[in-house]
C-alpha positions as CSV (number, residue, x, y, z in Angstrom):
1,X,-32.8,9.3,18.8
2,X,-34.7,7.2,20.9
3,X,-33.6,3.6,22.1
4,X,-37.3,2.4,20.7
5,X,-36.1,3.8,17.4
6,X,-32.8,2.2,17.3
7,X,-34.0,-0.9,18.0
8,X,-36.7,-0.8,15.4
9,X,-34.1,0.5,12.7
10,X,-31.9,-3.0,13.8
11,X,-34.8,-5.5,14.2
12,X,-34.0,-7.3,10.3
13,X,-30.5,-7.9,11.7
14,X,-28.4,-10.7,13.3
15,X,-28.2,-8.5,16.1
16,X,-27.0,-10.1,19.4
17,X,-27.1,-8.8,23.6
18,X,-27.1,-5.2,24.2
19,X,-25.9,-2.1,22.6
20,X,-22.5,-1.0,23.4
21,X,-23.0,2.0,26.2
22,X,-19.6,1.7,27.9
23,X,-16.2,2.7,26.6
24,X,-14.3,-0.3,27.0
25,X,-11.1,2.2,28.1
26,X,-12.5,4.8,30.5
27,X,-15.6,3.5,31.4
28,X,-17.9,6.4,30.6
29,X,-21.4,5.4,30.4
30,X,-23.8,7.1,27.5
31,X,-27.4,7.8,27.8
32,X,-28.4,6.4,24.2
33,X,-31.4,8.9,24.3
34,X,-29.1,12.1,25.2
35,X,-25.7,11.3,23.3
36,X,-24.3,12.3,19.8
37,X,-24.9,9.0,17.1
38,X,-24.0,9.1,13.9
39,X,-24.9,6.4,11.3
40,X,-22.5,5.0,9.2
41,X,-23.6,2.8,6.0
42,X,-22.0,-1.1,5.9
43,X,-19.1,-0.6,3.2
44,X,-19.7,-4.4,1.8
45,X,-21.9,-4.9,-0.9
46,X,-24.0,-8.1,0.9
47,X,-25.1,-5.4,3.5
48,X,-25.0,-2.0,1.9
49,X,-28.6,-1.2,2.7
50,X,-27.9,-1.2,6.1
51,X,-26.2,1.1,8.4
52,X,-25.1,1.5,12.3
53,X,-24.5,3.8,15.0
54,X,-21.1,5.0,16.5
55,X,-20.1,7.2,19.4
56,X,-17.2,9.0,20.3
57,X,-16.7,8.8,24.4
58,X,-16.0,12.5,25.3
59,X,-13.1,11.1,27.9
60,X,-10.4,9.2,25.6
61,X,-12.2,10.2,22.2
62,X,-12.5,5.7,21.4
63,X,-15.1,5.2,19.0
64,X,-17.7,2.3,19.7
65,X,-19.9,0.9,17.3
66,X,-23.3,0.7,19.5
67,X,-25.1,-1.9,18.1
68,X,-24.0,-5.6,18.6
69,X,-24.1,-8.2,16.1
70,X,-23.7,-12.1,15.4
71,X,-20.1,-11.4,13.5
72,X,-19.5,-15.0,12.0
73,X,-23.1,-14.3,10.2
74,X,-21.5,-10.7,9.1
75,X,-18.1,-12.2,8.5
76,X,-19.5,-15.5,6.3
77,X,-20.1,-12.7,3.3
78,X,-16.8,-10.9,3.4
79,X,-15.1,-10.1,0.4
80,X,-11.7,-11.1,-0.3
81,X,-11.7,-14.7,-1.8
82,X,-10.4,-13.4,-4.9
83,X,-7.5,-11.8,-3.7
84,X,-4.3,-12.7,-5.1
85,X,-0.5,-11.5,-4.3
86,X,-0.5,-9.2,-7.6
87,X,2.0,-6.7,-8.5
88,X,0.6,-4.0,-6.8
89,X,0.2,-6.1,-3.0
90,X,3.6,-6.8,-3.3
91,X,4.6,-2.5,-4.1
92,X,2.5,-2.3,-1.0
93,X,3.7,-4.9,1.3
94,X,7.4,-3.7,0.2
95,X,6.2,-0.5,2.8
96,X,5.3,-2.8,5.3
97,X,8.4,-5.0,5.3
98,X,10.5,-2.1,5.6
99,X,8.7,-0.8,8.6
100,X,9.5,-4.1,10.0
101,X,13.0,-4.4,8.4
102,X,14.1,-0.9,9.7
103,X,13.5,-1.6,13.0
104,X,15.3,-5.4,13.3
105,X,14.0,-7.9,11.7
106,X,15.4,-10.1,9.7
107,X,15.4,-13.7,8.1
108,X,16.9,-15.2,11.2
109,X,13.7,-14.0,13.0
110,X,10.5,-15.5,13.6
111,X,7.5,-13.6,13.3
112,X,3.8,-14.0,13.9
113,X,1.3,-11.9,11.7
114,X,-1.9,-12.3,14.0
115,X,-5.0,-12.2,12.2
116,X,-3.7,-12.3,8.8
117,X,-6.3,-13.5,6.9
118,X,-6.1,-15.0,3.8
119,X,-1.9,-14.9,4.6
120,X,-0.8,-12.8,1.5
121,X,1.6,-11.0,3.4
122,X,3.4,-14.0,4.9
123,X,3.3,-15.4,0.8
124,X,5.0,-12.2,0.3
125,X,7.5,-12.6,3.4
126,X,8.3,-15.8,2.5
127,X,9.1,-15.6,-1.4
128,X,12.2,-12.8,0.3
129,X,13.7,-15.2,2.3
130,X,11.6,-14.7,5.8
131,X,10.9,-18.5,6.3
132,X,10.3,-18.2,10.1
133,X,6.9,-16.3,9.1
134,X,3.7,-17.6,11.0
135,X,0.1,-16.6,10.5
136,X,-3.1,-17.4,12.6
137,X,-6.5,-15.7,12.1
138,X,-9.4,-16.7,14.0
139,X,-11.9,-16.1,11.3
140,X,-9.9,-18.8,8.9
141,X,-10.8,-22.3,8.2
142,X,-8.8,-24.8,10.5
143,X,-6.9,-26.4,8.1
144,X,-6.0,-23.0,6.9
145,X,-4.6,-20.3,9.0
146,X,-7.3,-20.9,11.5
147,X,-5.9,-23.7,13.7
148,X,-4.4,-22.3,16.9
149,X,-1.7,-25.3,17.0
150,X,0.7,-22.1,15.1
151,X,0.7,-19.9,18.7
152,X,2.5,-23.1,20.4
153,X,5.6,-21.8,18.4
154,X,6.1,-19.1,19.9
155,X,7.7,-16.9,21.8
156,X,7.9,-15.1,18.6
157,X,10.7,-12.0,17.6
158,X,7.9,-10.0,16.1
159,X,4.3,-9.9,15.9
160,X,2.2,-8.2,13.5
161,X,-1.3,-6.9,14.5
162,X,-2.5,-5.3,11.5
163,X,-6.0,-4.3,11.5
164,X,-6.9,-6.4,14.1
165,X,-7.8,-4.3,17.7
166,X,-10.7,-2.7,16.2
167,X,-12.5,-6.4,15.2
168,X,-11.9,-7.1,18.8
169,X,-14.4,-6.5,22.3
170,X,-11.7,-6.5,25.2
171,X,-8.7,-5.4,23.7
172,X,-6.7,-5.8,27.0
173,X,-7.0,-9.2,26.5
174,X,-6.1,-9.2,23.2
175,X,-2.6,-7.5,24.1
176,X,-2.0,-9.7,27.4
177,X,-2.1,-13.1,24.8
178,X,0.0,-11.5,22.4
179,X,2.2,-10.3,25.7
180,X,3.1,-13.9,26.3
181,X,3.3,-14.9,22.9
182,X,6.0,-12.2,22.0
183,X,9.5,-13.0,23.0
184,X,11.4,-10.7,25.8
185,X,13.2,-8.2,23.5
186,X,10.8,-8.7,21.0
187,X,8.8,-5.5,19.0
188,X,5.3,-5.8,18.3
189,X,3.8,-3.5,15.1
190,X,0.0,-2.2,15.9
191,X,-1.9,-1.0,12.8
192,X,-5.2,-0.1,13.1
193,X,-7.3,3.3,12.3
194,X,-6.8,6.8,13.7
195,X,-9.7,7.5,15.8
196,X,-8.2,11.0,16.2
197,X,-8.7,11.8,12.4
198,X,-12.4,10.2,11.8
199,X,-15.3,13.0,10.9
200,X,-17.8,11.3,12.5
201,X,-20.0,14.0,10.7
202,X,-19.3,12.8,7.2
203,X,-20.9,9.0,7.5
204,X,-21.3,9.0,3.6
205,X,-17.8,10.2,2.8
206,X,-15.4,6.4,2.1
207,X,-12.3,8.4,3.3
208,X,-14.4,8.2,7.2
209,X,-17.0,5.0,6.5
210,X,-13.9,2.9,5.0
211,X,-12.2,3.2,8.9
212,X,-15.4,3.5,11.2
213,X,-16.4,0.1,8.9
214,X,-19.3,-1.0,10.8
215,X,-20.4,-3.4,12.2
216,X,-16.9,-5.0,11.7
217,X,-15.0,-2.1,13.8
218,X,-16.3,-2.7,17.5
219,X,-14.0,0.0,19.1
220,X,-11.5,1.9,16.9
221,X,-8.7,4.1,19.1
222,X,-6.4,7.4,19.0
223,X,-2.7,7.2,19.3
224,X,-3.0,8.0,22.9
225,X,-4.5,5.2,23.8
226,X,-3.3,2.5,22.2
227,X,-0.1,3.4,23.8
228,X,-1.5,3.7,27.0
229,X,-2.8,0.0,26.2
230,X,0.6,-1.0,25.7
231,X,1.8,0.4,28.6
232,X,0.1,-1.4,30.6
233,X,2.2,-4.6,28.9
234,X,5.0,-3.1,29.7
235,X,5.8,-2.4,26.2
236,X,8.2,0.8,25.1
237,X,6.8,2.7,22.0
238,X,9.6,2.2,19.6
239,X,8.1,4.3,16.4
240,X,5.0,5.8,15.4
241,X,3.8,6.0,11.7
242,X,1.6,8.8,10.9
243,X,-0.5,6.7,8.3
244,X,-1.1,3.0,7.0
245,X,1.5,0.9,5.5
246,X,-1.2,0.9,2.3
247,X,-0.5,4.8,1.9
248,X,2.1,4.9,-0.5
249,X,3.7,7.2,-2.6
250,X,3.1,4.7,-5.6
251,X,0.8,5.9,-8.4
252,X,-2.6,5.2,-7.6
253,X,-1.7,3.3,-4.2
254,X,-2.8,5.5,-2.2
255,X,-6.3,5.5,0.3
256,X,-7.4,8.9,-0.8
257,X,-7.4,7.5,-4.7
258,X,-8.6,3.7,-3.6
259,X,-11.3,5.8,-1.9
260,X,-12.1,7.9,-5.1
261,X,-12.0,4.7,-7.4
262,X,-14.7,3.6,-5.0
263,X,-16.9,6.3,-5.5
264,X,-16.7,5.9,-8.7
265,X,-18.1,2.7,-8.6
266,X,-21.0,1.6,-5.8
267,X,-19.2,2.9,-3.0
268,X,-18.4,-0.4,-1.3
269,X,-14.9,-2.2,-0.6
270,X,-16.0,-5.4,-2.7
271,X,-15.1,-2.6,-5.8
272,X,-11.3,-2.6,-4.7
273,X,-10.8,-5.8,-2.8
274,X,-12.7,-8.5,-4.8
275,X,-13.6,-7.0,-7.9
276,X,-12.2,-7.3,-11.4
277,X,-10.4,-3.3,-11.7
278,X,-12.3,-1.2,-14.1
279,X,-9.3,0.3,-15.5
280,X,-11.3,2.6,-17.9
281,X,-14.0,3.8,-15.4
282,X,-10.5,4.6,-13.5
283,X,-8.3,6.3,-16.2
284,X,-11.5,8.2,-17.8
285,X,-12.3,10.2,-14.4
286,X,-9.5,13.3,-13.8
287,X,-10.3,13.2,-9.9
288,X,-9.0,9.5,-9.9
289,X,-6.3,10.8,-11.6
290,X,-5.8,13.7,-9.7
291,X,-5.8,11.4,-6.3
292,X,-3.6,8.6,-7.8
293,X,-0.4,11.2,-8.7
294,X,-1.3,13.6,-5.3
295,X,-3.4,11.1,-3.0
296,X,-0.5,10.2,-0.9
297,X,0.5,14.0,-0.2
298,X,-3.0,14.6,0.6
299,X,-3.4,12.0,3.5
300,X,-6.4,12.0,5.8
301,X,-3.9,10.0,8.1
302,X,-6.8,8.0,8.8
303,X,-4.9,5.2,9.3
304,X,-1.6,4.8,11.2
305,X,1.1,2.1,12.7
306,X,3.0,1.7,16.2
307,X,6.1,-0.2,16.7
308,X,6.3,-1.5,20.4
309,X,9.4,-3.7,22.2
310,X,8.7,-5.4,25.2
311,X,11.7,-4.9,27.5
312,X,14.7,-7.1,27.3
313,X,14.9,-7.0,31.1
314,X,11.1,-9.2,31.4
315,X,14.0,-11.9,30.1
316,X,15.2,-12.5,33.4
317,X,11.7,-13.1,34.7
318,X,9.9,-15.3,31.7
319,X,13.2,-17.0,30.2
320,X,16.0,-17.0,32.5
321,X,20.0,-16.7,31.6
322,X,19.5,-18.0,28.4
323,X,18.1,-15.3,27.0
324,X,21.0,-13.5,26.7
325,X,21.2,-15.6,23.8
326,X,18.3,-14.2,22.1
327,X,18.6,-13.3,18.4
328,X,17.0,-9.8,19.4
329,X,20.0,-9.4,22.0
330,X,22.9,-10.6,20.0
């Protein structure tokens, strides 16, 4: 596919600067009129009629979304005003605590959850007792959980990235501010998609367009190097989930039956996110059945976490003697 043809497909777009032809972790260059592109439909409803191009680099396996666009115009329509701390969030978020909860952390702890969005989690942290919980997003109002004053708390005990790297351009610097906002001794959690288990050659499959979520998903990563990005912190990997916190063994909380429910209605994540549930377009369909008791042991792994600590020795250089005194060394 041409680079005249690409840019003919984007010109009805708030598309900004050039097309993404560099992997922002290796550096390999593409030739846009020699390389593999596969175009992946928007998954929200304002811009379903639209779709994108990705590329896997052939060095670290990163996925880039090639075209670049104007992301407060695409971010203005996205769906989740209407989401609420329900019963089922809270089944879900009860995965995600305990990831956190096995691995340290406490009430006594603080904890930023950077880019939280509309802050359901930290609702959910804080109605169990976890009132050192902060939130910052910058895509949120100022008087919400968009003012940046919230980062001048920190060093923080734990930091939550969840679903974050991927939105981002340089995600080296994205790790370096976190580095200093996270407290020597302190564990950070990464979520994000599993580059590694995307088939880039099923664009119209929600399992695959759901992660590669373009244009929203600038670069999305393998295992490999997102710890490789962490290294470069400093950080230790602590543990590695396999699949996303929202996976769960629950009855129909699962992706792979999310992803079916979808089908069923117009494919996009406005159905599940924003949408009233059409319980009887669900419950009459035996493949949404079929996922909702099964979906969980049928994982694509598309998804998947990382727990990192930064090293309780960095104490001596950022916070002297007195952090020996640190609740994550006591």
């Amino acid at each position: 596919m041409s680079m005249s043809t690409l840019s003919n497909q984007v010109s009805d777009r708030q598309q900004i600067g050039q097309q993404r032809l560099d992997c922002v972790i290796c550096n390999y260059r593409i030739d846009p009129d020699k390389a593999t592109l596969s175009a992946f439909p928007c998954n929200l409803r304002a811009f379903a009629d639209q779709t994108f191009h990705v590329w896997r680099c052939p060095t670290c396996e990163t996925i880039h979304c090639l075209e670049a666009v104007d992301l407060d115009y695409y971010y203005a329509q996205y769906p989740g005003e209407a989401l609420s701390l329900t019963a089922p969030l809270r089944l879900i978020y009860q995965g995600l605590q305990r990831r956190l909860t096995q691995h340290g952390f406490s009430v006594r702890h603080s904890l930023l959850d950077y880019g939280c969005g509309e802050g359901l989690f930290l609702q959910y942290l804080r109605s169990h007792g976890f009132a050192q919980c902060s939130g910052y997003d910058p895509y949120a109002a100022p008087d919400q959980y968009g003012n940046k004053a919230v980062l001048d708390q920190g060093p923080f005990d734990y930091i939550l990235l969840s679903d974050v790297i991927e939105h981002v351009e340089d995600p080296r610097a994205l790790l370096t501010t976190l580095d200093a906002l996270l407290a020597p001794g302190g564990r950070i959690l990464i979520g994000a998609p599993n580059a590694a288990n995307l088939d880039l050659s099923q664009p119209n499959i929600s399992d695959y367009y759901n992660e590669v979520h373009v244009p929203y998903h600038l670069h999305t990563y393998t295992r490999q190097v997102i710890e490789a990005l962490a290294l470069e912190q400093g950080w230790e990997p602590v543990k590695f989930f396999d699949r996303a916190y929202y996976d769960s063994p629950w009855f129909g909380l699962n992706a792979r039956a999310w992803n079916q429910y979808q089908r069923l209605c117009d494919g996009t994540i406005d159905a599940v996110v924003s949408d009233p549930i059409e319980w009887g377009r669900a419950l009459t369909s035996p493949r949404f059945w079929f996922y909702a008791l099964f979906g969980y042991w049928l994982s694509f792994r598309t998804g998947m976490d990382i727990l990192f600590q930064k090293p309780v020795a960095q104490a001596v250089m950022f916070a002297g003697p007195a952090a020996a005194g640190h609740p994550l060394n006591s």
